[in-house]
C-alpha positions in Angstrom: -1.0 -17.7 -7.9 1.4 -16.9 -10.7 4.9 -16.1 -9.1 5.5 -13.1 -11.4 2.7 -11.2 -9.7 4.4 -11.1 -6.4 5.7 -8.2 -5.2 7.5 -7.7 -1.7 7.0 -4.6 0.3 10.3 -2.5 1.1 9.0 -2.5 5.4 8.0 -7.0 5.2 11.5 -6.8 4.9 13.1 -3.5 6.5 16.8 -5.0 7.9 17.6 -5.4 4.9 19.0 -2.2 2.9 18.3 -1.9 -0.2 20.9 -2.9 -2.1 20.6 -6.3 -0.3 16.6 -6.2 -1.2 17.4 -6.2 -4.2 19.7 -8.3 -5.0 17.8 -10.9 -3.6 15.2 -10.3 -5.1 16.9 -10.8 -8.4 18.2 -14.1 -6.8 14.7 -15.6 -6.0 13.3 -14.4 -9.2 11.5 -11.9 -7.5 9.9 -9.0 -10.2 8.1 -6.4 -8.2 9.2 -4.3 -5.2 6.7 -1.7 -3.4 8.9 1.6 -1.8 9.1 3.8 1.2 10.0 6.8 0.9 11.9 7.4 4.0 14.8 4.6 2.9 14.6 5.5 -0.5 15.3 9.2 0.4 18.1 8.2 3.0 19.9 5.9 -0.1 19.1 8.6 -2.8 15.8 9.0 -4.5 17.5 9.2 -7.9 20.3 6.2 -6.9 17.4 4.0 -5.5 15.7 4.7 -9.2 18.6 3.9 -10.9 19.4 0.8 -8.7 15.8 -0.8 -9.4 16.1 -0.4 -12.9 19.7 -1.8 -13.8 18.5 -4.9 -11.7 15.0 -5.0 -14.3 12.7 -4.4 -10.8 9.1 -2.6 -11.3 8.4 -0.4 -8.3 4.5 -2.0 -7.9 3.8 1.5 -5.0 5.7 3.8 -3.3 3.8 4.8 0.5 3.1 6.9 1.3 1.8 9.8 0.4 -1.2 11.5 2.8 -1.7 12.8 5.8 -4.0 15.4 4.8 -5.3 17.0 8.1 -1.8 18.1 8.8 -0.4 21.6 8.0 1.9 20.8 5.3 0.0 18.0 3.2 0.7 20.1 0.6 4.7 20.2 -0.3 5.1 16.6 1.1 2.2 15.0 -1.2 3.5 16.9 -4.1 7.6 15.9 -3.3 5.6 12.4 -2.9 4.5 12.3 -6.3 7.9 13.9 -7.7 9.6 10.9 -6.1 7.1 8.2 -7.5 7.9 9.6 -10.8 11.4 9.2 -10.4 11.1 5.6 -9.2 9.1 4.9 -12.3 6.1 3.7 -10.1 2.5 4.9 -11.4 0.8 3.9 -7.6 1.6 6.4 -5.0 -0.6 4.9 -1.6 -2.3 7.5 0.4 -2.6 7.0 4.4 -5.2 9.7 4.4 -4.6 11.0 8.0 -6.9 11.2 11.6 -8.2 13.7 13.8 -6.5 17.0 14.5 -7.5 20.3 16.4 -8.7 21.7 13.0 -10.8 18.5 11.4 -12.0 17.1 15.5 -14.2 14.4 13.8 -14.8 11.8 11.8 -17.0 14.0 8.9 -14.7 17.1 8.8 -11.7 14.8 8.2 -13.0 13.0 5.6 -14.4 16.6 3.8 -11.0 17.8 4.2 -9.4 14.3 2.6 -11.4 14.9 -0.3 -11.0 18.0 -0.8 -7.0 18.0 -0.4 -7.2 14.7 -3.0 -9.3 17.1 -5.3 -6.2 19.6 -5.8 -3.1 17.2 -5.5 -4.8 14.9 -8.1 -3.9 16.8 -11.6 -0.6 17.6 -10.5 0.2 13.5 -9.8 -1.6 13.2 -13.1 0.8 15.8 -15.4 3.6 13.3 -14.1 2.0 10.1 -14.6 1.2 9.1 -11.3 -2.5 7.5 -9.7 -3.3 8.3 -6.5 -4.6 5.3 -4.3 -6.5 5.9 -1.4 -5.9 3.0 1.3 -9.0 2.3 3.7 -7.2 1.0 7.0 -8.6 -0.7 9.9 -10.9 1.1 12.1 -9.3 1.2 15.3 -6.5 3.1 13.2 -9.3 6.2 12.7 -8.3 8.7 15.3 -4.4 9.0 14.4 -3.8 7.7 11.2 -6.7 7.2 8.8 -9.9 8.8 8.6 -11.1 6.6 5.6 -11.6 3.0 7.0 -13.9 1.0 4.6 -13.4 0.0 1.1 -16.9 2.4 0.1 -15.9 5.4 2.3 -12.5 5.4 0.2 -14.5 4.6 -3.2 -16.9 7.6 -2.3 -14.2 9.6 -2.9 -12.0 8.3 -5.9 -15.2 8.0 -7.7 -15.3 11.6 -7.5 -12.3 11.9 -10.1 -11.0 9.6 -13.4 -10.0 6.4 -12.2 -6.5 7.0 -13.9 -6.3 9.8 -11.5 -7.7 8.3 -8.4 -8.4 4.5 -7.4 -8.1 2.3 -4.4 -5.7 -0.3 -2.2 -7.2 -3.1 -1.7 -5.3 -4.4 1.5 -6.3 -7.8 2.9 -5.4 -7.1 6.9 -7.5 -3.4 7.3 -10.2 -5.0 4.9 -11.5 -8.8 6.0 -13.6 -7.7 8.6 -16.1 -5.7 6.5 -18.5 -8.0 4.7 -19.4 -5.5 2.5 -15.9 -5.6 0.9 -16.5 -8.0 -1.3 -19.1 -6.1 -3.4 -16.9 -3.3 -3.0 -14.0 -4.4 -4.4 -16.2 -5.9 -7.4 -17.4 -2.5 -8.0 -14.0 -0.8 -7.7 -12.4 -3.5 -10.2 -15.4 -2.9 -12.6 -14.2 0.7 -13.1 -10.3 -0.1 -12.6 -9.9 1.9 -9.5 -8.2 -1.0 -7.5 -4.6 0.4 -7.8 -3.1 -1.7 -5.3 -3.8 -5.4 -3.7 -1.8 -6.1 -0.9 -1.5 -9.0 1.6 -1.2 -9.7 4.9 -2.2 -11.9 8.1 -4.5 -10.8 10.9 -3.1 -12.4 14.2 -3.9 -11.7 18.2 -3.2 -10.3 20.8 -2.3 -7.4 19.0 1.1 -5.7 20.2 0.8 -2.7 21.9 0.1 0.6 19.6 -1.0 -2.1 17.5 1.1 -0.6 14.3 3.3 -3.5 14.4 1.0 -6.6 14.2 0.6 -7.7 10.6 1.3 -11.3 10.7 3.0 -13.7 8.2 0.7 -15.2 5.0 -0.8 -18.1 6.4 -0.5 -17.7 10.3 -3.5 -15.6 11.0 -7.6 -15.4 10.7 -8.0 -14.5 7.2 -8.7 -16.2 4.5 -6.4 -15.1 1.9 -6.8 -18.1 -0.7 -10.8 -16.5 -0.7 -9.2 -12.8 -1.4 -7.1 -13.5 -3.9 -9.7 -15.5 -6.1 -12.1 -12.1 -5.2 -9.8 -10.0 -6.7 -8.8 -12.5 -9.9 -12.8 -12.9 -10.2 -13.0 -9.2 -10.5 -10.8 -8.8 -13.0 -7.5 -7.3 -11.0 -4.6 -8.9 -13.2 -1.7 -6.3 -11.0 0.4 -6.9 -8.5 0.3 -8.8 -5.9 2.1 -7.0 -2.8 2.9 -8.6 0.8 3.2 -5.7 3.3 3.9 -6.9 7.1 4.6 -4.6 9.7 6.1 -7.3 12.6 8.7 -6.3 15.0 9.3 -10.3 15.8 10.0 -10.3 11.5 12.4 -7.8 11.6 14.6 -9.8 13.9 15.1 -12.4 11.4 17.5 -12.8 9.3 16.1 -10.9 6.6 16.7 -13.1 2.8 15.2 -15.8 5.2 12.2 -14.1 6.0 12.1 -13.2 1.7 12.4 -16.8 0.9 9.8 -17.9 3.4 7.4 -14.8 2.1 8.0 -15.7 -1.0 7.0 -19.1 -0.2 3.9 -18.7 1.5 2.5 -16.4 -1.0 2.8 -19.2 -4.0 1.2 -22.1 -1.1 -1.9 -19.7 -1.3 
């Protein structure tokens, strides 16, 4: 795997603050960083911008965006997609949302996703930005994300551009469907996969389950086989390593970059 193509995720390594991110980052030769927008907009959405670019970074994503069964989709999406624009990132990720009182099941939440996608997508497009709708895991359905396969989210970018809507391709909601593969063929052949990012599958999951991304390497999927799926299918981005681990975030955190860093080149 070509080290340029690595990008770190802003939570793999949340202890550190951003400033620290990304000065090691520029110390490891590190190129790519993906954002969250609740520690870029504590350190200063136009600071964090400025930041990045003096230290030659390219913002890979900024997540998320989403969250479209709730009331106010509406304002956050579109200060989501003012904020990706001022990070210089074209990818905003979409966690699409679950089940509320108003969308009680699985069909009305999806209608409503697609929909809400439908009008946010030409006003992320007048500022440059591609939405990219992330399938996650099943048991994630009910709270989080509606969308949980790589087709149900290509049923709906196909319904727009692909420079307006695509897909994240994400290694630990994704390597249980073994229809993925042809999925993610189809979504490269039209360049809708916006977004590749890795991460382990290891159990007993924690509880609320959030928190139980493991380390490259340590887990049950074979990411050596998903990253020559995606290089088969013509994806050339960004490769970005997105844990969520409370036992990682009690390390010392340029360790834990160094050692990410490390395991991502061994695949």
């Amino acid at each position: 795997m070509n080290p340029d193509r690595f990008s770190v995720n802003q939570m793999t390594v949340r202890q550190l603050a951003l400033p620290d991110l990304v000065s090691h980052c520029v110390r490891l030769g590190i190129r790519g960083v993906g954002l969250w927008r609740e520690p870029v907009r504590e350190y200063g959405v136009e600071a964090a911008a400025r930041l990045v670019r003096e230290a030659g970074l390219e913002v890979t994503t900024l997540c998320r965006g989403g969250f479209f069964t709730s009331d106010d989709w509406l304002a956050s999406n579109r200060a989501a997609v003012d904020e990706a624009a001022a990070l210089g990132t074209d990818t905003l990720v979409l966690v699409s949302g679950g089940l509320t009182p108003a969308f009680p099941d699985l069909p009305a939440a999806r209608a409503r996703i697609a929909e809400a996608i439908g009008e946010l997508a030409p006003y992320a497009a007048e500022h440059g930005v591609r939405l990219a709708v992330e399938p996650l895991h099943p048991m994630y359905a009910s709270d989080r994300c509606a969308v949980s396969t790589l087709d149900q989210a290509l049923e709906i970018a196909e319904r727009f551009p692909s420079s307006q809507v695509g897909v994240v391709v994400d290694t630990y909601h994704l390597w249980w469907d073994d229809r993925a593969p042809a999925a993610v063929e189809r979504a490269a052949a039209a360049g809708r996969v916006h977004s590749f990012q890795l991460a382990d599958w290891t159990t007993p999951l924690p509880a609320g389950v959030l928190n139980g991304r493991g380390q490259l390497g340590t887990g049950a999927i074979d990411l050596r086989a998903w990253t020559t799926l995606l290089e088969e299918a013509g994806y050339t981005g960004p490769v970005e390593v997105e844990l969520f681990n409370d036992a990682l975030w009690t390390r010392d955190g340029a360790e834990l970059l160094e050692e990410t860093l490390e395991r991502f080149l061994a695949i």
